[in-house]
MIVOMAR-839841 format. One record per residue (C-alpha): x, z, y; residue number from 1. Coordinates in steps of 0.1 Angstrom, whole numbers, always signed. Layout:
N
site east=X | up=Z | north=Y | num=NUM
...
***
This chain:
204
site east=+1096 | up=+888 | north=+1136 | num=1
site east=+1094 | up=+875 | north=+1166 | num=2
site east=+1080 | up=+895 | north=+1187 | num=3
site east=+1088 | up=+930 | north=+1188 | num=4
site east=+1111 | up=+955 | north=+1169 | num=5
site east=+1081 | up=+971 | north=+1155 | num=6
site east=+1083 | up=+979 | north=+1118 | num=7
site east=+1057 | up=+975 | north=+1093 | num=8
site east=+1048 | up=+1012 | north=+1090 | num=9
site east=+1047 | up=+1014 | north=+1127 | num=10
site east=+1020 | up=+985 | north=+1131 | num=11
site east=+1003 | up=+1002 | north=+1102 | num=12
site east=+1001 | up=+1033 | north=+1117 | num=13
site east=+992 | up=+1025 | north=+1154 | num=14
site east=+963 | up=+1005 | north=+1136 | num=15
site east=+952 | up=+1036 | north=+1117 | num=16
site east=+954 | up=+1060 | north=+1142 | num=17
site east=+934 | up=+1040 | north=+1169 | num=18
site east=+912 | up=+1029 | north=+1141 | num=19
site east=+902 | up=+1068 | north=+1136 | num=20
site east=+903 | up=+1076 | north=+1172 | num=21
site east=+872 | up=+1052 | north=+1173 | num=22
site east=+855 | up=+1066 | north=+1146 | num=23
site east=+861 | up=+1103 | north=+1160 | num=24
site east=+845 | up=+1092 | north=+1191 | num=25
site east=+815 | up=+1075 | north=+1179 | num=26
site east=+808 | up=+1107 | north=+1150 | num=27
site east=+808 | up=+1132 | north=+1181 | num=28
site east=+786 | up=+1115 | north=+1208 | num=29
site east=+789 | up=+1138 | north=+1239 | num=30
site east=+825 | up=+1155 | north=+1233 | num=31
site east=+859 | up=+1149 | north=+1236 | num=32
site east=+877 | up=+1153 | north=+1202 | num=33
site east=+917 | up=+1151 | north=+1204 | num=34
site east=+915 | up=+1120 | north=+1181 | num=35
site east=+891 | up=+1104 | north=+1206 | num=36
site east=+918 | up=+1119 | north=+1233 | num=37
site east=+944 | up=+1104 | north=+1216 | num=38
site east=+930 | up=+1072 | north=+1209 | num=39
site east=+918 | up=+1063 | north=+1250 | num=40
site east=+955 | up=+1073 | north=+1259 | num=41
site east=+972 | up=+1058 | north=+1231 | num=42
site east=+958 | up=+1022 | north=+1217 | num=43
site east=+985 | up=+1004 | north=+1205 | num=44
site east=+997 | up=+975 | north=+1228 | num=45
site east=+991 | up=+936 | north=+1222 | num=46
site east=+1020 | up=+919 | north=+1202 | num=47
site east=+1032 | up=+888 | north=+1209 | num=48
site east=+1026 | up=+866 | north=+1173 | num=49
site east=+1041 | up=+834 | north=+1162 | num=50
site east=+1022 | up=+816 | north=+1137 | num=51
site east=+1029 | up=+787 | north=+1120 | num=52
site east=+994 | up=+769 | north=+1110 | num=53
site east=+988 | up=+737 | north=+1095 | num=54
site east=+1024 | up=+731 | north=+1107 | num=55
site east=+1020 | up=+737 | north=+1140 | num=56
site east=+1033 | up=+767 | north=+1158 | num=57
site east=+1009 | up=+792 | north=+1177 | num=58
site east=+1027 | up=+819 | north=+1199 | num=59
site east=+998 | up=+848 | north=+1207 | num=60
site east=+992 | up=+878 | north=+1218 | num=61
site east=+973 | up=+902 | north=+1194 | num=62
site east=+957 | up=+936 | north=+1191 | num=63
site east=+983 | up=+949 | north=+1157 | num=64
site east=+942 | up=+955 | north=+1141 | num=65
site east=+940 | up=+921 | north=+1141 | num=66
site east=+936 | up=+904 | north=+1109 | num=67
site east=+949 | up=+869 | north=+1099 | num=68
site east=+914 | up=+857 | north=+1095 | num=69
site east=+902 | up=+868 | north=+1127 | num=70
site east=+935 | up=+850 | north=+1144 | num=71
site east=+925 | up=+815 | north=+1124 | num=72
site east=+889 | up=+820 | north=+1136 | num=73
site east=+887 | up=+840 | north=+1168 | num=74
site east=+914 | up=+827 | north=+1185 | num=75
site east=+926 | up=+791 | north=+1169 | num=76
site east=+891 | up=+784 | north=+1164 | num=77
site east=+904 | up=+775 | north=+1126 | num=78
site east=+869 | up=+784 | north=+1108 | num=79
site east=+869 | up=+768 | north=+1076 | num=80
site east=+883 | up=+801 | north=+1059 | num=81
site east=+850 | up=+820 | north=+1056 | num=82
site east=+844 | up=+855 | north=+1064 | num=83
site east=+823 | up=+872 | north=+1031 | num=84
site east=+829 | up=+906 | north=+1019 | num=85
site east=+854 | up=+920 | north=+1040 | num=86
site east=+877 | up=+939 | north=+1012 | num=87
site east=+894 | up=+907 | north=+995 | num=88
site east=+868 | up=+900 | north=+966 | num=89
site east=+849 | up=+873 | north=+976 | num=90
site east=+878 | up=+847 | north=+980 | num=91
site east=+856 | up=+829 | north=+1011 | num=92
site east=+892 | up=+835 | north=+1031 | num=93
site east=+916 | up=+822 | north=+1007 | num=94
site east=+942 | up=+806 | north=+1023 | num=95
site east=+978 | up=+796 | north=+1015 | num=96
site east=+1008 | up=+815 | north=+1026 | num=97
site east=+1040 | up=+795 | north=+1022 | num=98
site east=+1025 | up=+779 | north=+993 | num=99
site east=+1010 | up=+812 | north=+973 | num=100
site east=+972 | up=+823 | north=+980 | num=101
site east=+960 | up=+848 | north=+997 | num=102
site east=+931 | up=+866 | north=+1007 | num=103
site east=+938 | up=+866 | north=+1049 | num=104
site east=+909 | up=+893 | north=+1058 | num=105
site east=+937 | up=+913 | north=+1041 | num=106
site east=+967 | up=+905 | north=+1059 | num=107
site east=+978 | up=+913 | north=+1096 | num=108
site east=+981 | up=+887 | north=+1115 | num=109
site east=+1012 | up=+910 | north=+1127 | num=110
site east=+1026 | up=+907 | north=+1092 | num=111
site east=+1022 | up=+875 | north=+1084 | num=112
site east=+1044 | up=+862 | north=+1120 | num=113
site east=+1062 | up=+831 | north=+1113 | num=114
site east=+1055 | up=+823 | north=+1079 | num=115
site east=+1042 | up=+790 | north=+1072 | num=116
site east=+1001 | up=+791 | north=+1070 | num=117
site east=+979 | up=+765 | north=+1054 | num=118
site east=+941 | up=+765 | north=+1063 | num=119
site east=+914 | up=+740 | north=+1049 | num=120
site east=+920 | up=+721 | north=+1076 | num=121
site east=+950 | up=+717 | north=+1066 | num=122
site east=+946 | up=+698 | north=+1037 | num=123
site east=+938 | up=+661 | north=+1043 | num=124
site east=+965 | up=+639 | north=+1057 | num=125
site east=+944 | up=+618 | north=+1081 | num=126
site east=+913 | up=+606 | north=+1070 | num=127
site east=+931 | up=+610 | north=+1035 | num=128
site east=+913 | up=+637 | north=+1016 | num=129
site east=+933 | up=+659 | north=+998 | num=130
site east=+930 | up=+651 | north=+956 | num=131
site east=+909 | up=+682 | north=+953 | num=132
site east=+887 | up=+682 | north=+984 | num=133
site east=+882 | up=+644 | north=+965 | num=134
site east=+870 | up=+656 | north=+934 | num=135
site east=+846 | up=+683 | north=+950 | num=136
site east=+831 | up=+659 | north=+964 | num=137
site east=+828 | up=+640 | north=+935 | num=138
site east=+818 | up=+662 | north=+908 | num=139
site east=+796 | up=+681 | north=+936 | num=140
site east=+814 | up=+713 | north=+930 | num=141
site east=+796 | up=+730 | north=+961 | num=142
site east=+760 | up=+736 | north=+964 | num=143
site east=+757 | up=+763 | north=+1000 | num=144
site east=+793 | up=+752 | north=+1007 | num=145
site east=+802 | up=+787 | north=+1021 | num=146
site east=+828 | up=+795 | north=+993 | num=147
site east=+835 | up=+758 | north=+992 | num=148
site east=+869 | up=+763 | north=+1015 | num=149
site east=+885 | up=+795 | north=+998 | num=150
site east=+876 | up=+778 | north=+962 | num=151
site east=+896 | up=+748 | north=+971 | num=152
site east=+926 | up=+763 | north=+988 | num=153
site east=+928 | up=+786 | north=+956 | num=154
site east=+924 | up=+755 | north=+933 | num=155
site east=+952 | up=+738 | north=+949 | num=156
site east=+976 | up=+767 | north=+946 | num=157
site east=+960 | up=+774 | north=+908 | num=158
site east=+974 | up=+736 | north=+902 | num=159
site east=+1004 | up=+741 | north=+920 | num=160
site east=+1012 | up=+771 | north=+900 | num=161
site east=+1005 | up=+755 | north=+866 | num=162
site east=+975 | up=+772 | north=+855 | num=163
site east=+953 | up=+742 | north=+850 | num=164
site east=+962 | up=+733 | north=+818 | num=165
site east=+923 | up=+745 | north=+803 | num=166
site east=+891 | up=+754 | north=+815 | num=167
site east=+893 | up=+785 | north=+803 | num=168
site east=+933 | up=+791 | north=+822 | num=169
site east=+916 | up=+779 | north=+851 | num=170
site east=+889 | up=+803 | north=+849 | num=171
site east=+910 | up=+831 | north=+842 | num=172
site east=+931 | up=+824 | north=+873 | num=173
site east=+904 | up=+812 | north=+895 | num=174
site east=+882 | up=+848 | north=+891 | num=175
site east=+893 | up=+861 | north=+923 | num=176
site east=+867 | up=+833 | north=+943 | num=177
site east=+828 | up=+839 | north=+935 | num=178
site east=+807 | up=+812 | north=+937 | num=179
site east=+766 | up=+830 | north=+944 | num=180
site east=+754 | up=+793 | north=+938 | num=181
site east=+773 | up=+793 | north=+903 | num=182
site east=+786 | up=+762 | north=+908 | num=183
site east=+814 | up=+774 | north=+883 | num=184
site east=+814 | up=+743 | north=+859 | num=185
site east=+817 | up=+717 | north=+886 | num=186
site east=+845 | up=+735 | north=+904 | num=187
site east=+863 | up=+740 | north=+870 | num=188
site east=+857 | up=+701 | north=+865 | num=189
site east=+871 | up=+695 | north=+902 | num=190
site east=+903 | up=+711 | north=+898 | num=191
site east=+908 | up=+691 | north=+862 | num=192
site east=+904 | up=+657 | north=+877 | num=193
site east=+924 | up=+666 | north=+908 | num=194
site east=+954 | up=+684 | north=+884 | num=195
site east=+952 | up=+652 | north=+863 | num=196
site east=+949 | up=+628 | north=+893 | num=197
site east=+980 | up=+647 | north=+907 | num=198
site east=+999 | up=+642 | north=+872 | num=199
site east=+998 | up=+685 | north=+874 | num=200
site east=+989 | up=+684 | north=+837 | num=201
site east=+975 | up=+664 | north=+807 | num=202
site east=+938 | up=+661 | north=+800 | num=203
site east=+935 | up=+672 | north=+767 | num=204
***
């Protein structure tokens, strides 16, 4: 990492312990508790952060709390990834990670420092939609939209991975991004055409 000599479980832990030196101070109104103590004498300082997003490189300086999806949104202004539930279930934040999804209001920005980072924004070359964000359109696999940007980022790395070969496969492997407009059948139709258009797999 670029920038510090920090260790994981040192980011982890200044996190945590200024994260309870919070709640300590806002579950005694009125006193002085030694976590609250601790916490207004011991926040952890900013780290510098490289990130590499949509192939471009973004050196910052971040509270170690900070999550990746608050970096994309809050400070690169990146807000196709979606904030939903919070605790990785929703799938709204799906992004890729050097190729492999993941759910960024899980990851540390901190963690995550120069690894390569691909948003929804990411996806199109030009005014060239990406294969998938194509056949969304086309089989109108979105109805809010709101889950619209984790579903596709998780579709492309479903294809990628070579779990498209049946509706079913991708269902099973697409589980992890709820849809509250049940657009399910569309989307699972989406990510066919866009496997098939990509020669990914045969259309049986």
């Amino acid at each position: 990492m670029a920038n510090s000599n920090l260790t994981r479980r040192e980011i982890l832990e200044a996190a945590a312990a200024s994260g309870g030196a919070l709640v300590g101070g806002q579950l005694m109104p009125g006193t002085t508790s030694p976590a609250a103590a601790q916490g207004a004498a011991g926040i952890p300082s900013p780290l510098e952060v490289v990130l590499r997003v949509n192939g471009a490189e973004h050196r910052m300086t971040l509270d170690p709390r900070t999550t990746l999806l608050d970096a994309l949104r809050e400070h690169l202004h990146l807000t196709g990834s979606k904030k939903g539930c919070g605790l990785g279930q929703c799938g709204a934040c799906t992004v890729l990670m050097d190729g492999k999804r993941v759910k960024s209001c899980l990851s540390l920005a901190a963690l995550v420092d120069g690894r390569e980072i691909t948003t929804i924004e990411g996806l199109a070359q030009g005014e060239q939609l990406h294969p998938l964000q194509a056949a969304f359109i086309e089989r109108d696999a979105f109805q809010c939209g709101y889950c619209t940007s984790g579903q596709i980022m998780a579709g492309v790395a479903c294809i990628a991975e070579g779990h498209a070969g049946s509706a079913q496969e991708i269902r099973d492997w697409m589980s992890g991004n709820l849809c509250r407009c049940g657009a399910y059948d569309h989307i699972v139709g989406a990510i066919q055409d866009a496997a098939a258009a990509t020669g990914s797999v045969r259309r049986g």
